[in-house]
N, C-alpha and C positions, 0 to 999 in steps of 0.2 A: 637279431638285435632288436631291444625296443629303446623308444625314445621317455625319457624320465621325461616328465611334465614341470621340473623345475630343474635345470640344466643348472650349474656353477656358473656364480657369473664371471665375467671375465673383463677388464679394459683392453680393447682392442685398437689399434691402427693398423690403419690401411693406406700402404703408400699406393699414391695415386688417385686419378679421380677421369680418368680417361673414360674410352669405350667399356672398359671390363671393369675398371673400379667402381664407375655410376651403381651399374646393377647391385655389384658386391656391398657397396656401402648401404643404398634404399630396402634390400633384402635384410642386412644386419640390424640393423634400426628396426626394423618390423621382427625379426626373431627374438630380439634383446629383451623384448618387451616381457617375453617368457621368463628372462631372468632374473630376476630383479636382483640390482643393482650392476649391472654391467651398462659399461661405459662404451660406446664407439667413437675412435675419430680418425683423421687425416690428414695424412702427410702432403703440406704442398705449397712451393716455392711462394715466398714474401709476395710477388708482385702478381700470385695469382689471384692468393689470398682479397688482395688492394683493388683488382682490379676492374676498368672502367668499361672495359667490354661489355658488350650485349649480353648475348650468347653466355658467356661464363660467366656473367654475374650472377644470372639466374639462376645456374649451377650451382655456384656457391651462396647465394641465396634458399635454393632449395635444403643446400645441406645443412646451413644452420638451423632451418625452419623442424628439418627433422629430429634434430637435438645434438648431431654431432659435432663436435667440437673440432676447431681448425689448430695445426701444428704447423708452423712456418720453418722446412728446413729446404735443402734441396740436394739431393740424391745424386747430382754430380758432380759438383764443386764444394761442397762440405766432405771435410777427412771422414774415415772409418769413425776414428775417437769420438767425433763431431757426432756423428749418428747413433754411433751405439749410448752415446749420453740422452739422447734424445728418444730411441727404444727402449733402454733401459726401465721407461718409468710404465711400461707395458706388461702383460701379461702375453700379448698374442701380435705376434705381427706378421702384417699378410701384404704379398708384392701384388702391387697389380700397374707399374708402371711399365711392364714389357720393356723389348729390348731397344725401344727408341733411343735410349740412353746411351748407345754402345755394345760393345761385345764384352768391357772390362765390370761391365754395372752388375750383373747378377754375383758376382764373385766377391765385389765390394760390398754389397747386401748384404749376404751371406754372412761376414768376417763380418760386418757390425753386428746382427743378430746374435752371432754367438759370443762377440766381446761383451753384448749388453747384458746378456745373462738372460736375454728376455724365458718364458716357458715352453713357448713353443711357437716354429717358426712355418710359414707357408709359402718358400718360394715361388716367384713367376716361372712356373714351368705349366700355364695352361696352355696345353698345347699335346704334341708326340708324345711316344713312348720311346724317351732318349735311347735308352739304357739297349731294345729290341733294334732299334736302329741302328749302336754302335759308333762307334768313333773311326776316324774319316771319311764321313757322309759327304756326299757334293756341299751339303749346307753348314759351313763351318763353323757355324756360329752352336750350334748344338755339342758340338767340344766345349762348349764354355757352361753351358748346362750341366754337363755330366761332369766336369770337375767341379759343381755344386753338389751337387748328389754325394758324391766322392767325402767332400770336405764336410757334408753335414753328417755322411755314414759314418766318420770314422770318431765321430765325439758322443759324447750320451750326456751332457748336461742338459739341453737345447731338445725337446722334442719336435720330430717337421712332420711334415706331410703335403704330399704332393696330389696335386689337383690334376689329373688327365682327360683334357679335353675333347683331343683331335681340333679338327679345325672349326675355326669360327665358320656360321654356315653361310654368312653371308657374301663370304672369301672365296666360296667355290664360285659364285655369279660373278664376280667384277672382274668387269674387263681388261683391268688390269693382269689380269692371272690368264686369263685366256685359252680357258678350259672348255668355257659357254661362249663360244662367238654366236651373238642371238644379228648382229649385220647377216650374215649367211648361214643362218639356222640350224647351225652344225656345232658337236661337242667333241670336243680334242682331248681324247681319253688317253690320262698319262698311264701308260707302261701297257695296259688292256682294256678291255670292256668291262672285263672280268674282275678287273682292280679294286678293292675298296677302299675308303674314306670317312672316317668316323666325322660327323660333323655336330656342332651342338652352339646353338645361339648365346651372344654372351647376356643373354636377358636370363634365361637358363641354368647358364653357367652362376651368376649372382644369385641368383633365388638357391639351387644345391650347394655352393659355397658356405650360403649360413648357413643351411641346415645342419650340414658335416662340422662349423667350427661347434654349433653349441652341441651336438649329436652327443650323447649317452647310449652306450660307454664310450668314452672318448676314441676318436681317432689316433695315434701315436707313431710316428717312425714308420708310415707306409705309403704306399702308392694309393691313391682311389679314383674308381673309373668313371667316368658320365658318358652318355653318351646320346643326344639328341636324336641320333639315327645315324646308322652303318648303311652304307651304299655302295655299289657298285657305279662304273661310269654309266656302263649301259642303264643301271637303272634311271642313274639320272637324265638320260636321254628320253626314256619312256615317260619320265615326271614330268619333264617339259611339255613333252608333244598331250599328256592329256590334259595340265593347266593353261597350256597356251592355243591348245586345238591346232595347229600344225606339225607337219613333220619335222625332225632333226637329223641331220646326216651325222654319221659314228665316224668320225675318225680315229685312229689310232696314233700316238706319238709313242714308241718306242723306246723303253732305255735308253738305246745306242745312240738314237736321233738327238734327245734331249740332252746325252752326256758330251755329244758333238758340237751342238746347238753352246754348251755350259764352257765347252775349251775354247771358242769363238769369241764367247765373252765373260772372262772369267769373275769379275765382280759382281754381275747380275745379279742381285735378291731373289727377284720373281725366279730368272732360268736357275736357279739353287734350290729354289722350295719346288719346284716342277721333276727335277730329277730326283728330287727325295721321296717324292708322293708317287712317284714312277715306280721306283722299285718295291713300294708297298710294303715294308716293310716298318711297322709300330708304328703306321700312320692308319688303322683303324683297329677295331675289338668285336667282336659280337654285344652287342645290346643287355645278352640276359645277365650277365654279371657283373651291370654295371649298378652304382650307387641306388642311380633312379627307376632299374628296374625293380631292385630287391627294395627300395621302399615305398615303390608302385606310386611314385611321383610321375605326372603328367606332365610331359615336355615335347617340346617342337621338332616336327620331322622335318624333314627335308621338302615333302610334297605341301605341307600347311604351310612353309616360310614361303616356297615358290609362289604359293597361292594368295596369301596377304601381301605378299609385292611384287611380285611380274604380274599376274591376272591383271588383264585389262575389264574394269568393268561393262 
């Protein structure tokens, strides 16, 4: 594939303006430029739009500064109807408010996308490979996924394309998840050592998102890989111990341990995404065939993230 030097232009929104939509939007704005006349904007609640926060002013400061243009809806409490009138006047729309919203939110997305008529849609599926994962996963929220996939496979007005990320790579460190206990310098390898885990920065993930929307020859009704870096646990143990210059103890957590740990307590989020990543399965890819190998885009490993923020200087 080669990249036209004058891509279609396209009006895009983007719902959202979170950790993944920032990158998405600052990258669009910068690839747009290629187009001429495409438009970029976003979708995002009245009172965020207005408000008097710090922190998010500047955010929404910066976005206008960049040219994009703000759309006041909000993606939980506005009907289908409501949204897809409001998509409708799009070319391209792209989810990046994740599943904060609910387990019902990507389904309701979805049915406004295609009531709007819009051309083509990119749901919030950065993340796993539902579909290799399968339905009744410990993590049930991925049933709500896959009946997106479902309901976008079976129309052809609406062209989609799905973004696969693997995990955010900064999700593998936080303590929360409790993979990396750096307290007692030991990493708690879900399912083996042997395990992998596709990880890719959402800084990353924004910068090959635009690439892929304005990309010639288009994208269409597929899957596309990125992939930051594929690891194993063990390797991430060895990653540690050379940026942080000590050793890590390898633990294993087990399937069984974690599916035991998951009936103990069955609403957990974290013990749900830990038995999924356990059983490894469409939770990582080999690297060579992904997006950013084949258009020898430079992106963030797992050892450089480690090293711009655990290294102590």
């Amino acid at each position: 594939m080669t990249e036209a030097t004058h891509p279609s232009p396209q009006s895009i929104l983007v719902l959202g303006a979170g950790e993944l939509g920032l990158p998405v939007l600052r990258n669009l704005a910068r690839v747009a430029k290629r187009s001429p006349g495409s438009t970029i904007s976003v979708l995002l609640r009245d009172s965020t739009i207005n408000t008097q926060a710090p922190e998010k002013k500047l955010e929404v400061d910066e976005l206008r500064s960049l040219g994009i243009q703000l759309v006041a809806a909000d993606l939980v409490n506005d009907s289908i109807d409501q949204l897809a009138e409001v998509f409708a006047a799009f070319d391209t729309v792209i989810g990046c408010a994740g599943m904060v919203a609910g387990r019902e939110t990507p389904m309701k997305l979805a049915t406004a996308a295609l009531r709007s008529g819009v051309k083509r849609y990119f749901p919030w599926q950065f993340g796993v490979d539902f579909e290799v994962i399968g339905r009744g996963s410990p993590q049930d929220l991925f049933d709500a996924q896959l009946d997106v996939r479902e309901l976008l496979r079976a129309q052809d007005k609406t062209e989609w394309v799905i973004i696969s990320t693997g995990m955010f790579t900064s999700f593998l460190f936080e303590p929360v998840f409790e993979v990396v206990d750096f307290e007692n310098d030991a990493i708690n390898a879900l399912g083996s050592l042997e395990t992998s885990v596709t990880l890719t920065t959402p800084e990353d993930i924004g910068k090959l998102t635009a690439d892929i929307v304005f990309f010639e020859p288009r994208f269409r009704n597929e899957i596309v890989y990125l992939s930051g870096d594929t690891v194993t646990y063990g390797q991430v143990a060895s990653i540690l111990e050379r940026v942080l210059g000590r050793p890590f103890k390898r633990n294993v957590w087990t399937v069984p341990y974690l599916m035991h740990e998951l009936e103990k307590d069955p609403t957990h989020h974290i013990k749900k995404y830990r038995a999924v990543f356990a059983q490894g399965r469409g939770v990582s890819w080999p690297k060579a065939g992904t997006f950013n190998e084949q258009q020898s885009i430079q992106v963030t490993t797992a050892e450089q993230w480690a090293r711009d923020n655990l290294a102590v200087n």
